[in-house]
LOSEKE-960953 format. One record per residue (C-alpha): x, y, z; residue in one letter. Coordinates in steps of 0.2 Angstrom, whole numbers, always signed. Example, Ala and Ser with C-alpha at 12.3 -4.5 7.8 and 13.67 -1.06 7.14 Angstrom:
<loros>
xx,yy,zz,resn
+62,-22,+39,A
+68,-5,+36,S
</loros>
This chain:
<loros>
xx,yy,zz,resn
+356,+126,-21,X
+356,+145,-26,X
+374,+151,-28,X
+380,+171,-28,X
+384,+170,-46,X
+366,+163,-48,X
+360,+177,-34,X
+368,+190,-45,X
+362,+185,-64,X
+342,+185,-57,X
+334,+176,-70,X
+347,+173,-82,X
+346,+153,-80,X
+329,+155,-89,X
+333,+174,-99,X
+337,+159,-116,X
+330,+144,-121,X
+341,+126,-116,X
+356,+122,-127,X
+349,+104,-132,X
+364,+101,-145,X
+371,+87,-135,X
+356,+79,-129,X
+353,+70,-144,X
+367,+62,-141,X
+368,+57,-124,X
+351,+50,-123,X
+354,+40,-142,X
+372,+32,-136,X
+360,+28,-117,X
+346,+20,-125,X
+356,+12,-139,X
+368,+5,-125,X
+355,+0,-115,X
+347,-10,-129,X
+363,-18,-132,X
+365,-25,-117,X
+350,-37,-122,X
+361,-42,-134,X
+378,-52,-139,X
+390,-42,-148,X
+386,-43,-167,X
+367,-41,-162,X
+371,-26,-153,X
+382,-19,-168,X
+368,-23,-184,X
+355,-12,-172,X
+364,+0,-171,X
+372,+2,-189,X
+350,+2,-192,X
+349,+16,-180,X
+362,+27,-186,X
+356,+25,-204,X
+341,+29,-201,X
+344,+45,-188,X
+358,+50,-203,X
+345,+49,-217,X
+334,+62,-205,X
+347,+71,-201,X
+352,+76,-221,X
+333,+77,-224,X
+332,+91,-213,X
+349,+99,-217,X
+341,+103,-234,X
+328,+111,-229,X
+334,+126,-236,X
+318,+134,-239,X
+315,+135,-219,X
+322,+148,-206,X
+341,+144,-203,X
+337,+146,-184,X
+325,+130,-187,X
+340,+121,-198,X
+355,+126,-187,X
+343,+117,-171,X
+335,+103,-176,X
+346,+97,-192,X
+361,+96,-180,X
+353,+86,-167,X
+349,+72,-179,X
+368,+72,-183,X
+372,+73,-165,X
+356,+57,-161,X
+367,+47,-176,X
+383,+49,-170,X
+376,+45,-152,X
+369,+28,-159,X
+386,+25,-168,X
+397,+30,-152,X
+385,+18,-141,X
+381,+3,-152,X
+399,-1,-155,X
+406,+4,-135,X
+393,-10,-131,X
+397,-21,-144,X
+415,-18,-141,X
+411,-25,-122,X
+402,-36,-125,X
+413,-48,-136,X
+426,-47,-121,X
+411,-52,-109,X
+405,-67,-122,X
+424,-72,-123,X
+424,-92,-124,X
+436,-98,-112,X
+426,-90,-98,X
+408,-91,-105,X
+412,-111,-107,X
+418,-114,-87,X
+402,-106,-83,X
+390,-115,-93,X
+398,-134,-87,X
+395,-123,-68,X
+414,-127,-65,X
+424,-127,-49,X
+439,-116,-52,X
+453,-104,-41,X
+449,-87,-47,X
+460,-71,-46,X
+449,-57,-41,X
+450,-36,-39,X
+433,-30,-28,X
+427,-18,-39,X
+414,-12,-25,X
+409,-13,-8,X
+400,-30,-3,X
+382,-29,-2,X
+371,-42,+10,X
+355,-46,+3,X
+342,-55,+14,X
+344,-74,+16,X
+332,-90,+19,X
+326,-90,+35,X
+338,-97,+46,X
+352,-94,+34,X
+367,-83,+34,X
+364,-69,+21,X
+373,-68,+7,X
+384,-55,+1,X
+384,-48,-17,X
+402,-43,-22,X
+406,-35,-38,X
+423,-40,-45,X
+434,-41,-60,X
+444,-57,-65,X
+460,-56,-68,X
+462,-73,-70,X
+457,-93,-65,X
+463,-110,-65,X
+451,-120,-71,X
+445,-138,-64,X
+459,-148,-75,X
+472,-136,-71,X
+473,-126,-86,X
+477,-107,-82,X
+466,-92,-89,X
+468,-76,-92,X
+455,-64,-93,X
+448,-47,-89,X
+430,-47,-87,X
+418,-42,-73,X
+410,-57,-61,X
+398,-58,-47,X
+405,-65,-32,X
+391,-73,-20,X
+399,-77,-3,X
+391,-81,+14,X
+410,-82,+25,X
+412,-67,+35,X
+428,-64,+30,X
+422,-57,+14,X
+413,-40,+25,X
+428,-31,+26,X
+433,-31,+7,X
+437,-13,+2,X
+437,-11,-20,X
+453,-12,-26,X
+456,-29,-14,X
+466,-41,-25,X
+461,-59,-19,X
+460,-77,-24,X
+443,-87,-21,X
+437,-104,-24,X
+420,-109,-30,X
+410,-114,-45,X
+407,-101,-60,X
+388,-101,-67,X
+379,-90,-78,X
+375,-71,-77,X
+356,-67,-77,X
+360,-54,-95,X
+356,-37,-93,X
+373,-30,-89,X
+392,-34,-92,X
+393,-47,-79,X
+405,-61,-86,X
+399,-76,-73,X
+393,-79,-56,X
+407,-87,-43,X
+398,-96,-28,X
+413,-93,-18,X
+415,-109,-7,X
+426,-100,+10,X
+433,-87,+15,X
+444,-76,+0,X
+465,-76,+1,X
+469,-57,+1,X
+483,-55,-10,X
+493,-41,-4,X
+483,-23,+4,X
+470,-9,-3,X
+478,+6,-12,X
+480,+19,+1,X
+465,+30,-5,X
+454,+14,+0,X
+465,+14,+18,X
+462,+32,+19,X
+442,+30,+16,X
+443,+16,+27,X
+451,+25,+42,X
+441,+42,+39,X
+426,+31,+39,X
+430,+21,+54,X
+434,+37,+63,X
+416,+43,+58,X
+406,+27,+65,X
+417,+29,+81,X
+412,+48,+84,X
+394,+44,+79,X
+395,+29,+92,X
+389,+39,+107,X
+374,+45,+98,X
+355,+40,+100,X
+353,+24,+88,X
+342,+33,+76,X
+353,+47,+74,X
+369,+37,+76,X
+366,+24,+62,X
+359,+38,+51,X
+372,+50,+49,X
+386,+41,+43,X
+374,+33,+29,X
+368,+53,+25,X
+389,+56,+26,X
+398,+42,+16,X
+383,+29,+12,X
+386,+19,+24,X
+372,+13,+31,X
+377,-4,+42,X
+371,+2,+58,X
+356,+10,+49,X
+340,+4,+61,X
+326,-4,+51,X
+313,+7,+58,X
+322,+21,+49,X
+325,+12,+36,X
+307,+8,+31,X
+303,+26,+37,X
+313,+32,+26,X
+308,+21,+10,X
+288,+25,+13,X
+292,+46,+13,X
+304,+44,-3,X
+319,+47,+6,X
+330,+35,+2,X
+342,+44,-10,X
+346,+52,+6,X
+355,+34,+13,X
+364,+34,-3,X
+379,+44,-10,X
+373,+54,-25,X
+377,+70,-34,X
+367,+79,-20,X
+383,+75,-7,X
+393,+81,-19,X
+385,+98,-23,X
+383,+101,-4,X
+403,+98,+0,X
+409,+106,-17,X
+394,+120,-14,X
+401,+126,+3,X
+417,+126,-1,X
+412,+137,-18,X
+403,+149,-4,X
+419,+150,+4,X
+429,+153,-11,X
+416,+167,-15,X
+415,+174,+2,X
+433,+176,+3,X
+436,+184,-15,X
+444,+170,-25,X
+443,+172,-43,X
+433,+159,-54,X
+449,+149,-57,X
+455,+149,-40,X
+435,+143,-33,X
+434,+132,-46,X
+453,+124,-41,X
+447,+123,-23,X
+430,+114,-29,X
+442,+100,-39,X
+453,+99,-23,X
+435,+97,-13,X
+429,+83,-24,X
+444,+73,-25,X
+443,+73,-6,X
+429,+69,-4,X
+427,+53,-18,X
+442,+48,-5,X
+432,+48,+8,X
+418,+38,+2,X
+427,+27,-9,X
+430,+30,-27,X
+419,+14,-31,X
+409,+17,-47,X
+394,+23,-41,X
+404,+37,-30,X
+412,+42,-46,X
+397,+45,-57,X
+388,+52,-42,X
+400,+65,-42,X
+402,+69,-60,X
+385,+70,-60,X
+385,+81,-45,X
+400,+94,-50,X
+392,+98,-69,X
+381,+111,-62,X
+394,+119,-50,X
+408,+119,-61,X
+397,+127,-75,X
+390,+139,-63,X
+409,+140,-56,X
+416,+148,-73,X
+403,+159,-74,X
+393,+153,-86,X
+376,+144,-82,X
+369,+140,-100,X
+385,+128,-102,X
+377,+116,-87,X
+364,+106,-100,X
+378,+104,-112,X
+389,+98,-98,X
+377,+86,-93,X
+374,+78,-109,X
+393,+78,-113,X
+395,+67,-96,X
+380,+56,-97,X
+390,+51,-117,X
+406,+50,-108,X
+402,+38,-93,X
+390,+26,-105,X
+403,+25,-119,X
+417,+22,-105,X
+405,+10,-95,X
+389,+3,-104,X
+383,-5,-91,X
+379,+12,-83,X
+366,+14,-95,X
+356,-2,-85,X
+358,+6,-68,X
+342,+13,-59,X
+354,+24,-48,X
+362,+31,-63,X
+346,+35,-71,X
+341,+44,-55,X
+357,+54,-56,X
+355,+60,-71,X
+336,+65,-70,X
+337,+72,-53,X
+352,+84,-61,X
+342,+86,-77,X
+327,+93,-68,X
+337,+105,-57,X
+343,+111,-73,X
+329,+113,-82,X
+315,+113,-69,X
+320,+120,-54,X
+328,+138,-61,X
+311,+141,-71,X
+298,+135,-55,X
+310,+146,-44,X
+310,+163,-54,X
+290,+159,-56,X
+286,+159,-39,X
+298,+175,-38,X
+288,+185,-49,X
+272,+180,-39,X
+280,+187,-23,X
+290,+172,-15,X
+305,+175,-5,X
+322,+170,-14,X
+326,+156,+0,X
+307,+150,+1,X
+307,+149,-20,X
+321,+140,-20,X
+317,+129,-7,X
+301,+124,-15,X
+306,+122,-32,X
+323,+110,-30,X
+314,+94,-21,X
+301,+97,-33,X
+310,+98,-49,X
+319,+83,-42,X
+306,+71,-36,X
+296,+75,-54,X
+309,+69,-64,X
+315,+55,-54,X
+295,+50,-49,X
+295,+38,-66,X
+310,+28,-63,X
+306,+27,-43,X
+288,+22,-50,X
+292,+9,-60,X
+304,+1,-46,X
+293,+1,-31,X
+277,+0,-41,X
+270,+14,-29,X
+268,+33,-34,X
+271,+42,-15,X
+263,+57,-11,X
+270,+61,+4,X
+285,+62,-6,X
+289,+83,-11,X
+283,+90,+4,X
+295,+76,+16,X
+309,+81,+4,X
+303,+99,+6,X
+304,+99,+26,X
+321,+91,+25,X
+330,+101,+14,X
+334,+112,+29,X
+343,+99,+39,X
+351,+89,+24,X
+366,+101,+23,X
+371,+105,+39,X
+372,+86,+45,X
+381,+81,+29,X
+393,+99,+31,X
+395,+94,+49,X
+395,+73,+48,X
+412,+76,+35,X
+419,+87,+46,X
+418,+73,+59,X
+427,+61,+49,X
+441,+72,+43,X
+446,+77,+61,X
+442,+60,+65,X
+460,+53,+67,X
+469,+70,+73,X
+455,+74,+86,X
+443,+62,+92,X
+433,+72,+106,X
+431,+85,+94,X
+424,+72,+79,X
+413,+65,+93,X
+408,+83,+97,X
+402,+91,+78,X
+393,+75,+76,X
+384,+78,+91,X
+381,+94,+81,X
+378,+85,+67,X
+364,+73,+76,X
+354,+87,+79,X
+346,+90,+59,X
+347,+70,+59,X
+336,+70,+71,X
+326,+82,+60,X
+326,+71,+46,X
+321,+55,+56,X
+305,+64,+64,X
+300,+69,+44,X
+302,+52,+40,X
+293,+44,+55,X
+278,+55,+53,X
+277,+56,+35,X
+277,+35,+35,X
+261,+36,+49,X
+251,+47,+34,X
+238,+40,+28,X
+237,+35,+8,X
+253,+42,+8,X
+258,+30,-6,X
+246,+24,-21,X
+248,+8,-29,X
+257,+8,-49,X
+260,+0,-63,X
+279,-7,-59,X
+293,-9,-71,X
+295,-3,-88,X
+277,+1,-94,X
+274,+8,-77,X
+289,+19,-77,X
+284,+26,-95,X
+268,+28,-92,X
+270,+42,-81,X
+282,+48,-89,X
+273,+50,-103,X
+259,+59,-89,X
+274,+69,-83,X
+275,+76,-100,X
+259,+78,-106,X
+256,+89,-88,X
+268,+100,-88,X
+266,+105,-108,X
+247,+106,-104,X
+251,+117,-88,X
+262,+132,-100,X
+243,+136,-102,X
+236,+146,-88,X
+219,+137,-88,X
+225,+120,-86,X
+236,+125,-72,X
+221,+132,-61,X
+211,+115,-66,X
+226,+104,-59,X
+229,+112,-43,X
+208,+111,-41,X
+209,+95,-43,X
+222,+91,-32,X
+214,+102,-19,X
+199,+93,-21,X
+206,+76,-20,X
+215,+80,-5,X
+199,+88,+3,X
+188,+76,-3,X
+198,+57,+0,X
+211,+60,+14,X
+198,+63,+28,X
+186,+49,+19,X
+201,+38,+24,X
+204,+48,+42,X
+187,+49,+48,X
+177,+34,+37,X
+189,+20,+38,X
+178,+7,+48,X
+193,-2,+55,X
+196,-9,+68,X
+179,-14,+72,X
+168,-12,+86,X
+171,-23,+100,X
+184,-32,+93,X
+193,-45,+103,X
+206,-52,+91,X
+214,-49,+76,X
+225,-59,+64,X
+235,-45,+54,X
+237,-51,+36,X
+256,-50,+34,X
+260,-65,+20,X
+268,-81,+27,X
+270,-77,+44,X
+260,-75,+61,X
+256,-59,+70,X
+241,-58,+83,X
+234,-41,+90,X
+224,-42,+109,X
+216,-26,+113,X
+221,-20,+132,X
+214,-2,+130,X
+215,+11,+119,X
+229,+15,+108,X
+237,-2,+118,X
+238,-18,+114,X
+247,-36,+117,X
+257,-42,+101,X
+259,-63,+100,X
+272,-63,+83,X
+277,-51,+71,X
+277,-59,+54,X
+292,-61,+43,X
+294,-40,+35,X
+293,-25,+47,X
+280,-15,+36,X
+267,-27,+37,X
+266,-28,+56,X
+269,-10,+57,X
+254,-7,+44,X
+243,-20,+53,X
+247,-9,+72,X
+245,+6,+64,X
+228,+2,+57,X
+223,+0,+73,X
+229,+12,+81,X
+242,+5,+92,X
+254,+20,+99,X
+261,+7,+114,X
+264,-11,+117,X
+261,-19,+134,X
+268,-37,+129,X
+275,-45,+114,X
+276,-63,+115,X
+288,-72,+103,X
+279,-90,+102,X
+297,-96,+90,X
+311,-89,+84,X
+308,-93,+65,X
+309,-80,+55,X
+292,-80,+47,X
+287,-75,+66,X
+301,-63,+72,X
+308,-55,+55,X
+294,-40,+59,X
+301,-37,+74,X
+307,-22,+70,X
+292,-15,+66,X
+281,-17,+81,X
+295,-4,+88,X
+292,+6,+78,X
+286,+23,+86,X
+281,+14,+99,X
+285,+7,+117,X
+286,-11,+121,X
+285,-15,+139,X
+291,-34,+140,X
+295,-46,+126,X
+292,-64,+130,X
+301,-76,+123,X
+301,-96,+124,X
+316,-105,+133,X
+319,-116,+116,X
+333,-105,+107,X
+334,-109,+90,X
+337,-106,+77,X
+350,-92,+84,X
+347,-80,+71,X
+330,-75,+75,X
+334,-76,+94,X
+348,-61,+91,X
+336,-53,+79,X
+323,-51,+94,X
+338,-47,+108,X
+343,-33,+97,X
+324,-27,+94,X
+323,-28,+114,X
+338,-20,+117,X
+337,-5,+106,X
+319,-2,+111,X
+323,-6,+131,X
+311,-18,+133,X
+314,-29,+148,X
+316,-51,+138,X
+308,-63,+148,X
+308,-81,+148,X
+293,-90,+155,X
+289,-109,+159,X
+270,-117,+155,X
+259,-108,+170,X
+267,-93,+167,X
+251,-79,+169,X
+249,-60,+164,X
+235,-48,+167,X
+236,-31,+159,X
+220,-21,+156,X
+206,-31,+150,X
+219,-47,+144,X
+222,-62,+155,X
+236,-73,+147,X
+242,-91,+152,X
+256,-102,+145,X
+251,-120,+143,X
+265,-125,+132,X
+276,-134,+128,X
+275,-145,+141,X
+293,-149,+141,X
+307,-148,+128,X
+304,-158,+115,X
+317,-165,+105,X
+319,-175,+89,X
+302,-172,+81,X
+299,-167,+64,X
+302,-148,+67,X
+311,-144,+87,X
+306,-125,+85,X
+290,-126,+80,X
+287,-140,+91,X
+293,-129,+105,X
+281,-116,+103,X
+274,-104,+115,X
+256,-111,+118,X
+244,-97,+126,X
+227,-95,+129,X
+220,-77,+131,X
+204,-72,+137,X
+197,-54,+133,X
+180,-48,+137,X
+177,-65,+143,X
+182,-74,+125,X
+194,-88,+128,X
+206,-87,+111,X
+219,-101,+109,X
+236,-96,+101,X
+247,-111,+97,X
+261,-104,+88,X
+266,-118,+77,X
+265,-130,+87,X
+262,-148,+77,X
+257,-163,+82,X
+269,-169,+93,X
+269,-154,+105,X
+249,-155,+103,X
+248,-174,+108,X
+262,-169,+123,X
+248,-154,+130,X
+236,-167,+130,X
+246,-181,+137,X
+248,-168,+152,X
+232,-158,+152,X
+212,-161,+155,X
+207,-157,+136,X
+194,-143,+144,X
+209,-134,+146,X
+210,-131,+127,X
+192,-125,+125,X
+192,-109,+115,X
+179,-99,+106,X
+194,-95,+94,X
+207,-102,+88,X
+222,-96,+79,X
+224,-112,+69,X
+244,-116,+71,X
+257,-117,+58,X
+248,-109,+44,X
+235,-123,+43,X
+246,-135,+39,X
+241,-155,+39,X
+252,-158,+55,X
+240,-157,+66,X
+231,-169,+79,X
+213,-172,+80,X
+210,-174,+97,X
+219,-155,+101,X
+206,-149,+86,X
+192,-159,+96,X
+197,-151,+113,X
+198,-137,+106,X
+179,-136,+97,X
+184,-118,+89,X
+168,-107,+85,X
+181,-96,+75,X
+196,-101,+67,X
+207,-89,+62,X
+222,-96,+46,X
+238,-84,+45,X
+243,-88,+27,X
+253,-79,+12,X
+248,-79,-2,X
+251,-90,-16,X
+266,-99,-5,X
+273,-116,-8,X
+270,-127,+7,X
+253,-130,+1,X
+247,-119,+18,X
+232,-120,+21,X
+229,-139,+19,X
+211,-142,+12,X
+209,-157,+22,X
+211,-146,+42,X
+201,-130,+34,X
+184,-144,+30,X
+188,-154,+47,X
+186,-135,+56,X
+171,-133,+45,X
+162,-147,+49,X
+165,-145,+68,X
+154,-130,+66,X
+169,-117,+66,X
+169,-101,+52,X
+184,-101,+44,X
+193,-84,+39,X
+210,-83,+30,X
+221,-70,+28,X
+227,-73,+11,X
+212,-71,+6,X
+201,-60,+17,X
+216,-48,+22,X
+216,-42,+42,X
+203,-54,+49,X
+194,-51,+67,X
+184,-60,+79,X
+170,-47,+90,X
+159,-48,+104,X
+143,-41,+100,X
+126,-37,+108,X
+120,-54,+99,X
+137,-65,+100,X
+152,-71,+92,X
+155,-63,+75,X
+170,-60,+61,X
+175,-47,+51,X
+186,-46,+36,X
+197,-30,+32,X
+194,-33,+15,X
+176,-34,+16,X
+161,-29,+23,X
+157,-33,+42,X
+155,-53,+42,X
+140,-63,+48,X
+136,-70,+65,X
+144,-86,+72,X
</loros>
């Protein structure tokens, strides 16, 4: 974000060469407390009294150097003094916290697993993470014990962090700063971090007493925000208050996944670029009107305060905005060169005051991100200026870049993906990021006073949502927009390490015209390779099994771009993957054969930039989380839920379905919801394809009990329940499959498929295909038969 001051200097940002003084220390006291959190306390102190000697014995071996420039000595002698003191500074900080994390009376309770009473502060916001299927999710609560009663009574005093895991309700509404008392039983921490223990909390917490009033505040102003987005389109309306304040609970997963595969997910998260957008307009302002330096930069501290209020002064929200006020404050007072320095003296400050900060992927990203729009951004901008870029478009151009470059090894080595479609997404939403995040804390400050008016400026406010949740939706639908990586640490260093070596070796103006031939060429020469050549779907298909892991998810051609969905697999992105490869813009039917979650948890994703005409759904209700997972899906889409008894028929295009199961309720068998199954056969281009949920062998012995067994005959079979052994001979015999189709994961733990049911089909004559192995499988009607064909591989043979 260019700034008057910044306007005004032209190039100064770039005039003088980075003051790197206190970089050597910040990044020796992070890797040194990052190290030491690997380690127990007298570990963590010996490496670093190693370190620090040998950083001081380079440190005097350049200081007498007397014989070399001065420049050279003043430079690089002092930065070896300032990498030792930075080992010295970090090493003990860790160690210091660490002996309090390691104390006995706690690292005891937790290693018998006791039950105890524990007193607790909420140190953040409680995070869900996904659950077993059929399960309540569980919530992840960062906390500090205060103190415990242990399982004979004794009492305990301690400070130290713990990591509540809690599936009650009543432990949603936690603000940080709660005081509470819990029950449940200690256990160890994985290592890594500061965390003291694990409480498996057994109910709902005692809330001793209320939030401080800045958590009341948030709350309220936050509250206030999700009422005035409330009227709002979905997208829009769960977006805005997750682009505002981080709070992304309404957040839809279509969005959300949209957002993930175009690299836009910082965006959902409170980071320093909030905080350089509120403190930036208001320092626009200050300017605009005149105020001095001091007076701007008193109106930027007031700005900030307010606005950590507003999102909650966890400690995420206070390192994202020391990260993002360096910049500003330096530009502020008038003097850019002291941004770097500022940096680095922050980075040392938050890892000696919280070591465990130095283990955090969002504070690593922080700091990069800032890092490069130090470093990178002012020198790419004024580049492109001298070759005859407008100021605004330069600018524009080199911020997401900068930013992307150096946070793309961290991103790397957590997703194990490298996006492509990352800079220019980020490029086409700069323009809207501001004005929503401007007008979406305007909302919730006038929230309370005036709540037509909040409701109106977040209606302005939905408009460049909007904006970002079209980039995001059509930058997923690219293809090859993301390329697979190395993941974790090696990955993450490894292009770092290319990140480096690319742009020392682009200083040369050689090698910068070979890298942007080669990246023209590649572009050129592979994207439409993957457009135009992709071979998928085949010719004539009739059915396709999409390969989505453990789970089902069946794709019947009506016409062109339209198709009839029977499942959506457990994750939206696979299903999503699996339609878009096919081209499918619009669903006539989806048919929910159960409400497990291996077969709805997709759901999400066959909305996805799509319309669904009907859902169908079986009459058998449980389990009730995947029936309210589908309703929503339904509902938010406005897709008409129908419920239909066996006979139940449906035409569309060149599809013709009929329900032949269950038969009626079963109860009491080995699995009621699985037993309960949807059973269909479809017909399409005169290929009669049986689909049997997962259906075992009770329902399958109840259809035949009540049926003729020609009314099973099928060409192809989507074998039931993942091939497991469950299944009745006499239904496989009716059936006399030519082509049977396995939905499996791989390398899952139920033993799916069962060798015994995959050579009993082969010996009936029927080609077996798997999706664990053979990816997105397909059953076509050619000139000369019945054949298959494999995603992975080259067109199958003739059945």
């Amino acid at each position: 974000m260019s700034t008057p001051a910044e306007s005004a200097s032209g190039t100064a940002l770039t005039a003088d060469p980075p003051d790197l003084r206190l970089a050597g220390l910040a990044v020796a006291a992070w890797l040194n407390a990052l190290a030491g959190l690997y380690l127990d306390a007298p570990s963590a102190l010996l490496m670093a009294g190693v370190a620090a000697a040998l950083a001081a014995v380079g440190a005097l071996h350049l200081l007498g150097l007397l014989g070399r420039p001065r420049a050279v000595v003043r430079r690089y002698g002092w930065i070896a003094v300032a990498v030792a003191l930075g080992v010295v500074c970090g090493g003990t900080a860790t160690a210091a916290r660490l002996a309090v994390r390691d104390a006995p009376a706690v690292r005891v309770l937790a290693e018998q697993r006791a039950s105890v009473t524990a007193e607790l502060v909420v140190r953040d916001d409680p995070r869900p993470i996904r659950g077993a299927p059929g399960r309540p999710a569980t919530l992840l609560v960062p906390a500090r014990l205060v103190g415990l009663v242990g399982p004979d009574g004794q009492r305990i005093s301690a400070s130290v962090r713990v990591l509540a895991l809690a599936t009650d309700p009543a432990w949603r509404g936690l603000l940080p700063g709660q005081r509470l008392a819990a029950e449940g039983r200690l256990g160890l921490p994985r290592g890594g971090d500061l965390t003291a223990a694990v409480l498996s909390a057994a109910g709902p917490p005692l809330r001793r007493g209320p939030p401080s009033w800045p958590q009341r505040a948030a709350g309220s102003l936050r509250d206030g925000l999700q009422r005035a987005c409330a009227p709002l389109p979905a997208e829009q309306g769960g977006l805005l208050p997750g682009l505002v304040v981080g709070d992304t609970s309404r957040l839809l997963p279509t969005v959300e996944e949209d957002f993930r595969a175009t690299g836009m997910t910082h965006l959902n998260a409170v980071s320093g670029s909030n905080v350089a957008i509120v403190v930036g307009a208001v320092l626009l302002l200050a300017r605009w009107s005149r105020a001095g330096p001091w007076l701007a930069a008193g109106l930027c501290a007031v700005a900030l305060v307010g606005f950590v209020i507003l999102v909650r002064p966890s400690p995420s929200v206070v390192r994202a905005g020391t990260m993002g006020a360096i910049g500003l404050a330096a530009l502020a007072a008038g003097r850019p060169r002291a941004a770097l320095p500022a940096l680095a003296a922050a980075v040392t400050a938050l890892v000696l005051v919280d070591p465990e900060l130095a283990g955090d992927p969002g504070f690593a990203l922080s700091v990069l991100a800032t890092g490069g729009l130090l470093l990178l951004a002012p020198r790419w901008r004024d580049g492109l200026r001298r070759r005859g870029v407008p100021a605004g478009l330069a600018e524009a151009l080199a911020v997401p870049a900068a930013a992307q470059l150096a946070c793309g090894p961290v991103v790397a080595g957590l997703s194990g993906t490298v996006s492509l479609v990352a800079v220019p997404a980020n490029l086409l939403a700069v323009p809207a990021i501001a004005p929503a995040t401007v007008l979406g804390v305007l909302a919730a400050m006038i929230s309370p006073l005036w709540p037509a008016g909040a409701e109106f400026v977040a209606w302005l406010a939905s408009w460049p949502a909007f904006w970002l949740v079209l980039v995001a939706r059509h930058g997923a639908a690219l293809p090859a927009g993301t390329l697979p990586w190395m993941g974790g640490v090696p990955g993450a260093l490894l292009l770092a390490a290319l990140t480096v070596a690319l742009l020392v070796a682009t200083r040369r103006p050689v090698v910068r015209r070979l890298v942007a031939v080669v990246t023209v060429a590649v572009v050129l020469g592979t994207l439409p390779v993957r457009l135009v050549a992709r071979g998928w779907p085949p010719s004539g298909w009739v059915v396709v099994v999409c390969a989505v892991g453990q789970g089902d998810a069946v794709v019947l051609p009506v016409a062109t771009g339209r198709a009839v969905v029977v499942d959506a697999g457990p994750e939206p992105a696979a299903v999503d993957g699996c339609l878009r490869r096919l081209g499918i813009r619009e669903v006539s039917l989806l048919v929910v054969s159960h409400f497990h979650a291996d077969h709805v948890g997709g759901v999400a994703g066959v909305f996805r930039g799509r319309r669904v005409g009907e859902v169908l759904t079986p009459a058998w209700s449980e389990p009730e989380t995947g029936q309210e997972l589908v309703r929503a899906a339904a509902a938010g889409g406005r897709a008409r839920l129908v419920t239909a008894p066996a006979g139940w028929t449906y035409r569309v295009g060149g599809v013709a379905l009929v329900v032949l199961g269950p038969p009626y309720p079963l109860r009491g068998t080995r699995s009621d919801p699985n037993n309960n199954s949807l059973v269909l056969r479809a017909t399409v281009a005169g290929v009669r394809i049986l689909l049997p949920g997962d259906a075992e062998s009770e329902e399958q012995q109840a259809l035949l009990d009540r049926m003729p067994p020609s009314a099973f005959r099928a060409e192809v079979l989507k074998v039931a329940h993942h091939g497991s052994a469950y299944q009745d001979g006499a239904f496989l015999d009716a059936v006399r499959p030519a082509v049977a189709l396995v939905p499996v994961g791989t390398g899952n733990t139920y033993g799916h498929p069962h060798p015994a049911l995959l050579a009993r089909l082969s010996r009936g004559g029927a080609r077996v295909l798997r999706t664990d192995t053979d990816g997105d499988v397909a059953a076509v009607r050619g000139d000369s038969g019945l054949a298959v064909v494999a995603r992975s591989v080259r067109p199958g043979t003739q059945s």
